[in-house]
One Martini backbone bead per residue (centre of mass of N, CA, C, O) as a GRO file, in nm:
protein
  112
    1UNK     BB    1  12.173  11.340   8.098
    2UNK     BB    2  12.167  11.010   8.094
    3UNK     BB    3  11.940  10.761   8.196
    4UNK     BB    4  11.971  10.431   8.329
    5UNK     BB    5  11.750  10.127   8.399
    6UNK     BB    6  11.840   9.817   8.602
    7UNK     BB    7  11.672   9.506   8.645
    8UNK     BB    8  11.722   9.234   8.892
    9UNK     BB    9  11.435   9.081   9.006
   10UNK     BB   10  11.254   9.317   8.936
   11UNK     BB   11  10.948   9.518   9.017
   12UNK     BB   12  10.894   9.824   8.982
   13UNK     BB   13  10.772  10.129   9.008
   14UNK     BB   14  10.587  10.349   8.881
   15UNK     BB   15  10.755  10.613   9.028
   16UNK     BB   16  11.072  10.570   9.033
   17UNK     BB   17  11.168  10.716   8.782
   18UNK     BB   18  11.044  10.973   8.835
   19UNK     BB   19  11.271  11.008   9.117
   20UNK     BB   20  11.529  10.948   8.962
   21UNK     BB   21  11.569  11.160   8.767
   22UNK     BB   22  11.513  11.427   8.959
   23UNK     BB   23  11.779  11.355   9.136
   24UNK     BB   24  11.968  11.349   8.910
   25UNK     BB   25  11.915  11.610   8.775
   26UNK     BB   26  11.970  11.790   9.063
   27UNK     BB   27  12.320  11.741   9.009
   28UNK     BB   28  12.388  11.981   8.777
   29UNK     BB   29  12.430  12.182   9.007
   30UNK     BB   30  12.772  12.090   9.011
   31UNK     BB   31  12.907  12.127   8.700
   32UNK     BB   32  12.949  11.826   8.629
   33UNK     BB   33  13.059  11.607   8.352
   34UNK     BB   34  12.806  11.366   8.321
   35UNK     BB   35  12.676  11.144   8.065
   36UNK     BB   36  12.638  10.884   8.241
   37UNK     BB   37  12.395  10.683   8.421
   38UNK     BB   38  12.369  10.407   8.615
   39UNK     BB   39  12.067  10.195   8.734
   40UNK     BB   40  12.075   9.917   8.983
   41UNK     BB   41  11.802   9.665   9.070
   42UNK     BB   42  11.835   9.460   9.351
   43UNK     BB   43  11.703   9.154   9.451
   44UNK     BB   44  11.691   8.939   9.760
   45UNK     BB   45  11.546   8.655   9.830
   46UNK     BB   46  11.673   8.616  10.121
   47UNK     BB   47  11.499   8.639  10.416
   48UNK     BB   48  11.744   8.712  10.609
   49UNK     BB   49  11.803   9.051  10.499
   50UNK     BB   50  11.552   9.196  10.513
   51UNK     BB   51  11.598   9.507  10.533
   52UNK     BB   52  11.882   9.467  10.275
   53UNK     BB   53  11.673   9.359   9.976
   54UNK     BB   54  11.755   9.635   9.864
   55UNK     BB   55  11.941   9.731   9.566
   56UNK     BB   56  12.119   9.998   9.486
   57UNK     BB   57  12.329  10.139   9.183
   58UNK     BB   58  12.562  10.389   9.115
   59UNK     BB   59  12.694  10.514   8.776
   60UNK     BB   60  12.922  10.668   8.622
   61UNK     BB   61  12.972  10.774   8.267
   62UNK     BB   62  13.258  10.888   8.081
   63UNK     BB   63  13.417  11.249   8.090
   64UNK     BB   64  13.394  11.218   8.383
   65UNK     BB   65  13.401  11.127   8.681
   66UNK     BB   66  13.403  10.838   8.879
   67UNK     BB   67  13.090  10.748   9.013
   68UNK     BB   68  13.028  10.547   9.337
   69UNK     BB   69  12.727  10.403   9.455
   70UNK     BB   70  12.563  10.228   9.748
   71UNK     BB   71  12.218  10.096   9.850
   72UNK     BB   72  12.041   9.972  10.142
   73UNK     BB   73  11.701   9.820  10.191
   74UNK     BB   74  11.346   9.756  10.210
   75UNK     BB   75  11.311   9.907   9.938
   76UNK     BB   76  11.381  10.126   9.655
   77UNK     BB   77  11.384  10.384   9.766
   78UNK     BB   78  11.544  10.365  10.035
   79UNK     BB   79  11.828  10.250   9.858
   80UNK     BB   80  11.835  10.511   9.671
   81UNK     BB   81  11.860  10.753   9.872
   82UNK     BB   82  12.121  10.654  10.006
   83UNK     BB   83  12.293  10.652   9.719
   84UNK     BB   84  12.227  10.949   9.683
   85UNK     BB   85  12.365  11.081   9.894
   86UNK     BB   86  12.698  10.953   9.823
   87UNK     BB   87  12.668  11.075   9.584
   88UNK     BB   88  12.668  11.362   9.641
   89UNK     BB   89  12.889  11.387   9.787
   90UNK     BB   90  13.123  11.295   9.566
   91UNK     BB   91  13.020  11.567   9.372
   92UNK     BB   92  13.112  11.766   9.611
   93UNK     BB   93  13.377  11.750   9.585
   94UNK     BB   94  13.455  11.777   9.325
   95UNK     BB   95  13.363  12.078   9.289
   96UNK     BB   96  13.559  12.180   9.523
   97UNK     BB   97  13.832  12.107   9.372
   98UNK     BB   98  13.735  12.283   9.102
   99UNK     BB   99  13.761  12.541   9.226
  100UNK     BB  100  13.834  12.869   9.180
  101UNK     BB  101  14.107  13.025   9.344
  102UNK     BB  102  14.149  13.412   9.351
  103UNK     BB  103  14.356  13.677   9.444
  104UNK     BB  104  14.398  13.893   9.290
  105UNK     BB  105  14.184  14.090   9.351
  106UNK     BB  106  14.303  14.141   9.652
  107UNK     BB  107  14.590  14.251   9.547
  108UNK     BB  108  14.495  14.513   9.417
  109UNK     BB  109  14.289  14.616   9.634
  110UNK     BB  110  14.554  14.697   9.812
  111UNK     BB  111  14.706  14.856   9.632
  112UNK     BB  112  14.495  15.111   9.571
   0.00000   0.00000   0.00000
């Protein structure tokens, strides 16, 4: 999975990619196909914004399901977390939609 990392107003942490590699790359854990991540870090300068004031965007792109999620928080990790729970959320859709659940087994072994 590549994963690229950018930033529109912004001087990100200097261990955000690092933790942000880390946290996208045990998505893989759900067998799902996404070629490339692209990972969007925008600050509002607005100071009524306050809490909301960093947005980040998760977007899945390639051969696998398209894959959109955005958080708003108060720094660049926190709006992460949250970005990450949602993409989390729907990649395990995904994955729970493609098991395979075959009875075949089950009817075998009544048949025995």
């Amino acid at each position: 999975m590549d994963i690229s990392i950018r930033s529109h107003k912004a001087a990100l942490a200097e261990d955000f990619r690092e933790i942000t590699e880390e946290k996208l790359l045990s998505m893989e854990r759900f067998n799902v196909p996404i070629e490339r991540i692209v990972v969007e870090v925008l600050h509002e300068n607005n100071p009524k914004q306050g809490k909301k004031s960093h947005r980040v965007n998760l977007t899945s792109h390639g051969a696998g399901p398209f894959i959109r999620a955005e958080g708003a928080g108060h720094n660049d990790l926190a709006a992460f977390d949250e970005a990450i729970s949602g993409f989390e959320l729907q990649i395990r859709k995904v994955h729970e939609r493609h098991k395979e659940i075959s009875r075949e087994t089950l009817r075998r072994k009544d048949a025995m």
